[in-house]
C-alpha positions in Angstrom: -16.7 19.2 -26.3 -16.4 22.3 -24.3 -17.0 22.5 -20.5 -19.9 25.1 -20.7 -21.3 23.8 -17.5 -19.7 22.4 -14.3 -19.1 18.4 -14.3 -21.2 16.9 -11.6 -20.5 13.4 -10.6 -23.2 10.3 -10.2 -22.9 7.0 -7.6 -25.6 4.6 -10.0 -26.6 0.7 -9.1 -26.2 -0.7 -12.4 -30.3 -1.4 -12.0 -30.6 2.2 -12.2 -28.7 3.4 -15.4 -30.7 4.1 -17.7 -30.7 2.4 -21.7 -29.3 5.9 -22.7 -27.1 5.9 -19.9 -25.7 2.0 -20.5 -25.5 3.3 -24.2 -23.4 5.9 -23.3 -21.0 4.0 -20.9 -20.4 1.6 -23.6 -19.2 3.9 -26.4 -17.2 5.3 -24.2 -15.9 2.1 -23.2 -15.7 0.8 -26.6 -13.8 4.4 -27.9 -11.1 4.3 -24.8 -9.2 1.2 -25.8 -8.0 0.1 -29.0 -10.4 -2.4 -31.3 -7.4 -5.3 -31.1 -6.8 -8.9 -29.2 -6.6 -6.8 -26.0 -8.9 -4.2 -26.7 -12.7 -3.9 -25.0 -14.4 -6.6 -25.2 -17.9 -8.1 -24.9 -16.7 -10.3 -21.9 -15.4 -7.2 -20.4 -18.6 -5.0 -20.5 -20.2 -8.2 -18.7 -17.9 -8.0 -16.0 -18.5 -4.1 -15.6 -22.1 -4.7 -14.6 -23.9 -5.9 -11.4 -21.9 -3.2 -8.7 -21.5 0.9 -8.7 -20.8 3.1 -11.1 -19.4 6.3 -11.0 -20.5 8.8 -13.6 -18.8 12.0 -14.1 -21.1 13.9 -16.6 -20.9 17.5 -17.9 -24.4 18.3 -19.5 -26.3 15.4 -20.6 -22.7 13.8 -21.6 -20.7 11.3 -19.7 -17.5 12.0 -19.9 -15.7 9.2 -17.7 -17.3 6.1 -15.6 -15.8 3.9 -13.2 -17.5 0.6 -12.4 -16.7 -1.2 -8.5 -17.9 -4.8 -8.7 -17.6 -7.3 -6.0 -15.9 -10.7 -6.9 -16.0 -14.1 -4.2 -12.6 -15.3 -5.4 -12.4 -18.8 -5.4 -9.4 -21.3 -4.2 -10.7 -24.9 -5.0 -14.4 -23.9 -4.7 -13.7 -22.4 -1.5 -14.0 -18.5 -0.7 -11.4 -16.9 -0.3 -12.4 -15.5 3.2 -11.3 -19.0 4.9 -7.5 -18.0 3.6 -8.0 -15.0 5.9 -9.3 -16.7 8.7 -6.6 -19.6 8.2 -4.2 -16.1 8.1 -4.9 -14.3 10.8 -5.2 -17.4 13.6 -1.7 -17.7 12.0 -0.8 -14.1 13.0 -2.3 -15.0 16.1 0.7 -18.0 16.3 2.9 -15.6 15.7 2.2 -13.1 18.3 2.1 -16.1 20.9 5.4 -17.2 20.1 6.7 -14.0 19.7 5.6 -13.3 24.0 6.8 -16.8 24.5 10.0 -16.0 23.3 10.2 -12.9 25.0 9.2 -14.7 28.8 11.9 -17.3 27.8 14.8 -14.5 27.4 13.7 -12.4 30.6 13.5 -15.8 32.4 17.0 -16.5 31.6 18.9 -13.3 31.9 17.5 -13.4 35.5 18.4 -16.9 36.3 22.2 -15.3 35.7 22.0 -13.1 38.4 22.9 -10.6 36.0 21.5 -7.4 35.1 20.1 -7.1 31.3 21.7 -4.3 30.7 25.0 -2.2 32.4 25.3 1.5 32.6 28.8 1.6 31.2 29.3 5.8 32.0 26.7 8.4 33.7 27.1 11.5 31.7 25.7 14.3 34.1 24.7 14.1 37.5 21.3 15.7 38.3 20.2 16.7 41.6 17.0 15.0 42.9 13.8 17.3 43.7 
C-alpha cells in the first residue's frame, strides 16, 4: 500500500457502515491478531458492534478502525451507577468529618488560651505605610 492520497478519518454508527465497510473492518480485524486461543474471535467482532467507530481510510481502503461501545456493568443485577452514588455520599462522609475534625481542633486550641502557633524569631522589621 502506498499513501498516494491523504488519510482522512470517519466517526460511523455501526447502522451506518456499509456491508463493504463491515467486510473490511473485519479482515482487518481478523489479519491484526494471531488465528490462536487468544486470537480474534467471533465473540469479539460481536462485542465491537452496536457504538462508534472510527475509520481512518486512505483511498477506498481502511487502514485502522477503532470501535467505542457502551457497557451497563453489572454487580448482582444492579448497575453499576448505584456504586457511584453509594461512593460519592461516601466522599460526602468524608468531607463532613474532615470539617468536624477541623472545628474540634480550633475549638480546643482556643479553650487553652494559647495561641496556635508562636512566632519563635521576626527576621526583618518593615516599616508600616
Amino acid at each position: 500500500m502506498t499513501l498516494s492520497r491523504a488519510p482522512r478519518t470517519r466517526d460511523l454508527a455501526t447502522t451506518e457502515l456499509t456491508t463493504a465497510e463491515s467486510g473490511q473492518i473485519r479482515a482487518l480485524l481478523w489479519a491484526a491478531f494471531e488465528p490462536d486461543d487468544e486470537g480474534f474471535s467471533e465473540d469479539d467482532w460481536q462485542h465491537a458492534l452496536g457504538g462508534r467507530h472510527f475509520l481512518v481510510e486512505v483511498g477506498d481502503e481502511i487502514v485502522a478502525h477503532a470501535a467505542v461501545v457502551a457497557r451497563t456493568i453489572e454487580i448482582g443485577g444492579r448497575p453499576l451507577l448505584l456504586l457511584a452514588i453509594l461512593l460519592i455520599f461516601i466522599g460526602f462522609q468524608f468531607v463532613t468529618m474532615g470539617l468536624l475534625g477541623e472545628m474540634l481542633a480550633r475549638t480546643y486550641h482556643e479553650s487553652q488560651d494559647r495561641p496556635v502557633f508562636v512566632v519563635g524569631e521576626i527576621l526583618e522589621e518593615r516599616n508600616s505605610v
